[in-house]
C-alpha positions as CSV (number, residue, x, y, z in Angstrom):
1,X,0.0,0.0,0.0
2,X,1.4,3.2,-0.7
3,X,0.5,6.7,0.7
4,X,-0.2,9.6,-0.6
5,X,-0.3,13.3,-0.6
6,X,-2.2,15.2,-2.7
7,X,-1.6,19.2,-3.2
8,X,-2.8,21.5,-5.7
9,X,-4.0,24.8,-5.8
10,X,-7.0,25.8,-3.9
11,X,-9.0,26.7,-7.1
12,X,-9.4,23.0,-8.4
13,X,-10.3,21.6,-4.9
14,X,-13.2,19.3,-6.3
15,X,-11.3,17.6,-8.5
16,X,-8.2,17.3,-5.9
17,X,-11.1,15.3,-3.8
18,X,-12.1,13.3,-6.5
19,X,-8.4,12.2,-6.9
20,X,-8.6,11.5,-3.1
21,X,-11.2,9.8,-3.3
22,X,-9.8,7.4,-5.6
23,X,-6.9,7.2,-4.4
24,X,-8.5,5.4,-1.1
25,X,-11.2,3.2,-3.8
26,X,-8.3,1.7,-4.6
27,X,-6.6,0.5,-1.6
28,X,-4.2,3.4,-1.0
29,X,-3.8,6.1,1.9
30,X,-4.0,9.9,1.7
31,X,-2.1,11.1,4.6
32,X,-3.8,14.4,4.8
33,X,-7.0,15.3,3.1
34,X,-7.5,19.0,3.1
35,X,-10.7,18.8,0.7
36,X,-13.0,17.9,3.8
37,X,-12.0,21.1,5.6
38,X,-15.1,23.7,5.9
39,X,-14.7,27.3,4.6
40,X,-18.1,28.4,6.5
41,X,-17.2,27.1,9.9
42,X,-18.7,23.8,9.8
43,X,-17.7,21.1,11.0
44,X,-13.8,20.1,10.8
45,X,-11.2,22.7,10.9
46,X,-11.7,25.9,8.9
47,X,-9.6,25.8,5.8
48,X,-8.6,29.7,5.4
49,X,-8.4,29.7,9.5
50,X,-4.0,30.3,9.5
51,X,-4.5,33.7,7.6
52,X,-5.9,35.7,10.6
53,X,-4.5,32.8,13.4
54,X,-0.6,32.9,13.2
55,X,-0.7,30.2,16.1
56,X,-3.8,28.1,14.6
57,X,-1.6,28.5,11.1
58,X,1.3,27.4,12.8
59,X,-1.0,24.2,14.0
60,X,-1.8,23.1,10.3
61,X,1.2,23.8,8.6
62,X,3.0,20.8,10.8
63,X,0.0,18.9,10.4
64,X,0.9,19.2,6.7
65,X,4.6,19.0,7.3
66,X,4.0,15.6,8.8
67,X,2.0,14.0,6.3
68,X,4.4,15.3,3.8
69,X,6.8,13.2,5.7
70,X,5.0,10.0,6.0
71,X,3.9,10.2,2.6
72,X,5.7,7.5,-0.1
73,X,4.3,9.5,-3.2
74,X,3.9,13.7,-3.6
75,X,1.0,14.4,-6.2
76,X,0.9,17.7,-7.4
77,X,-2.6,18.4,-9.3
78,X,-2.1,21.0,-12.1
79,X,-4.8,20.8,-14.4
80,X,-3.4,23.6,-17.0
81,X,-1.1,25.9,-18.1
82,X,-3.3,28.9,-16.7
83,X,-3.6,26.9,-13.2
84,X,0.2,26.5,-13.0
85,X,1.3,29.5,-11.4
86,X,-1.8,29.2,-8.9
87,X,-1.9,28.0,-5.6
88,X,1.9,29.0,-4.7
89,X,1.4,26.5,-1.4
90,X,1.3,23.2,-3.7
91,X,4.7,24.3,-4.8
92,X,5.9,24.5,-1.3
93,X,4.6,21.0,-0.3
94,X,5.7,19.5,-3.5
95,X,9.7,21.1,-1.9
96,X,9.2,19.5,1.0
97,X,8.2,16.3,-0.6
98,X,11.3,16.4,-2.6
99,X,13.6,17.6,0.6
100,X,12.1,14.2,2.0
101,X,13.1,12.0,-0.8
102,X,9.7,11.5,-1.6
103,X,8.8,10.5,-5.2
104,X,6.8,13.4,-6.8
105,X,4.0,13.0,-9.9
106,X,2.9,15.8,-11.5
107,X,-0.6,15.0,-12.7
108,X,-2.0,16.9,-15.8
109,X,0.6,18.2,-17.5
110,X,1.9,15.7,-20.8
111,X,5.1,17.4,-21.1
112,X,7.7,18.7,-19.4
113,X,6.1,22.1,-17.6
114,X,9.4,24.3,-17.1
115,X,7.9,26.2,-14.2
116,X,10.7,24.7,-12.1
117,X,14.4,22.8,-12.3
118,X,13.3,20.8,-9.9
119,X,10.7,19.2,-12.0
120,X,14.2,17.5,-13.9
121,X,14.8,15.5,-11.1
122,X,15.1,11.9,-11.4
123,X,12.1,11.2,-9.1
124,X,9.5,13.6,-10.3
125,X,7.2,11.3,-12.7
126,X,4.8,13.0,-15.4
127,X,1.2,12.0,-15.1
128,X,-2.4,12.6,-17.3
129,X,-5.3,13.1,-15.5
130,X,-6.3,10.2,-18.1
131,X,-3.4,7.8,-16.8
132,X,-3.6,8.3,-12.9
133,X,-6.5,6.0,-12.0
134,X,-4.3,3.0,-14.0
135,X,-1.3,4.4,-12.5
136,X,-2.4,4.3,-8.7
137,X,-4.2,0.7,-9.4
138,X,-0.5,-0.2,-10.6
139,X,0.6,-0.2,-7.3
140,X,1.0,-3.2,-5.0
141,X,-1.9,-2.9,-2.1
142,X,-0.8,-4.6,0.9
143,X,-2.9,-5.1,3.5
């Protein structure tokens, strides 16, 4: 079983649950799943809370920091060109990922994207949105 984290850019945040979603259909872990987090104040944490709680955004950002860490695969979800500057925090998780050895796939873009030299690295993988369903059911489930 492998375990994932999934960032991308705040805008696309249906479709990043919908790859978390099946993510865990098919046997795997998400480590941190910042889809179900309310913007209204319902229930679960709020998901815009850190910006006016320095402490409370000190808080989530190791709750993050740790799941990057436990995580075996980084996916970053960048569903366009026009998307790819967005969401500057994905980028910054996607770092970390690689400062933890972690193996990174960029998901959605079908060639190289040079938004960053660190997308040359050996263990940053290119994925479709088309290809990840088969690519995540590739993977051995252990349970």
């Amino acid at each position: 079983m492998k375990k994932f984290y999934v960032a991308a850019p705040g805008a696309i945040i249906e479709e990043a649950h919908s790859v978390i979603q099946m993510i865990h259909g098919t046997g795997h872990l998400v480590t941190f799943d910042w889809t179900w987090m309310k913007e209204d104040g319902g229930e679960g944490e709020m998901r815009d809370s850190w910006r006016d709680d320095r402490k409370g955004g000190e808080v989530h950002a190791e709750k993050e920091r740790q799941a990057i860490k436990r995580c075996d695969i980084v996916a970053l979800l960048l569903p366009g060109p026009s998307n790819a500057s967005r969401g500057r925090g994905c980028y910054i998780e996607v770092g970390m990922g690689l400062a933890y050895g972690k193996e990174v796939w960029v998901v959605g873009m079908e060639r190289f994207p040079f938004d960053s030299v660190f997308f040359s690295l050996p263990e940053v993988k290119f994925v479709t949105f088309a290809e990840l369903p088969d690519k995540v059911r590739s993977l051995e489930v252990v349970k």
